[in-house]
N, C-alpha and C positions, 0 to 999 in steps of 0.2 A: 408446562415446562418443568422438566424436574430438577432436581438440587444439582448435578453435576452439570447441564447445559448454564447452567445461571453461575457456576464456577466458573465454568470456560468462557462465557462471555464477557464475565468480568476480569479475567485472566487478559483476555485477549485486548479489553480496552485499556487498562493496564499498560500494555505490551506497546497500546498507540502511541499512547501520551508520553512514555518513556520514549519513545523512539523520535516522535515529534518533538518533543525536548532537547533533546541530543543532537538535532538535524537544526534547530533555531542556535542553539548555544555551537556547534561546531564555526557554520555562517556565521556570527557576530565574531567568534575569535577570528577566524581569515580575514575578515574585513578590515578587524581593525592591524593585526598584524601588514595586509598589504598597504594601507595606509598611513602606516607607521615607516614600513619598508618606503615605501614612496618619497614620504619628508625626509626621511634620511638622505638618500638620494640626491633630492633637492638641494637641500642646504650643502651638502657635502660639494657640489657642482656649486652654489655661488660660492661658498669659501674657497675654494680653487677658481675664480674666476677673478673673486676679488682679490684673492691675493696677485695674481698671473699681473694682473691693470695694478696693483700697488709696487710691481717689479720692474713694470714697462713692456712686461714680455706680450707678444702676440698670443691674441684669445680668438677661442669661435664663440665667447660669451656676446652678446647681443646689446651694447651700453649705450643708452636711449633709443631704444628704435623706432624707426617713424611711425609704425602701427602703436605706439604706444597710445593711451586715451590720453587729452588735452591737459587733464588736470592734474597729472602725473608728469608732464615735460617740465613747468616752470621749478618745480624741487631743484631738478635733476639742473637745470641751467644757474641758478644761485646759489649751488654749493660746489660748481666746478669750478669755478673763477678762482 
């Protein structure tokens, strides 16, 4: 193998790693960004729900639902009273 193939070869892994780097680091920004978009989302939706139930006004918010898990209803029934 002569000096300029052993260039290129190294050139070209080079070229992987860089590219492979870029391709890992672009995924982890999206990720976290949709993620982040996401909880925005979320919270923005209970703080308009809670406030809607703190007004009296009619919500499609969901406040205790029966699929709720067991240990999550008693809360919700000792701080409505």
């Amino acid at each position: 193998m002569n000096v300029g193939t052993k260039v290129a070869l190294a050139v070209a892994a080079a070229a992987v790693c860089v590219a492979g780097s870029t391709g890992v680091l672009v995924h982890r920004i999206t990720a976290a960004d949709q993620l982040a978009t996401a909880r925005s989302g979320l919270d923005q939706r209970l703080l308009n729900a809670a406030d809607d139930h703190a007004a009296g006004r009619k919500s499609q918010a969901r406040i205790d639902p029966p699929d709720l898990p067991a240990q999550w209803h008693a809360p919700c029934a000792t701080t409505s009273g």
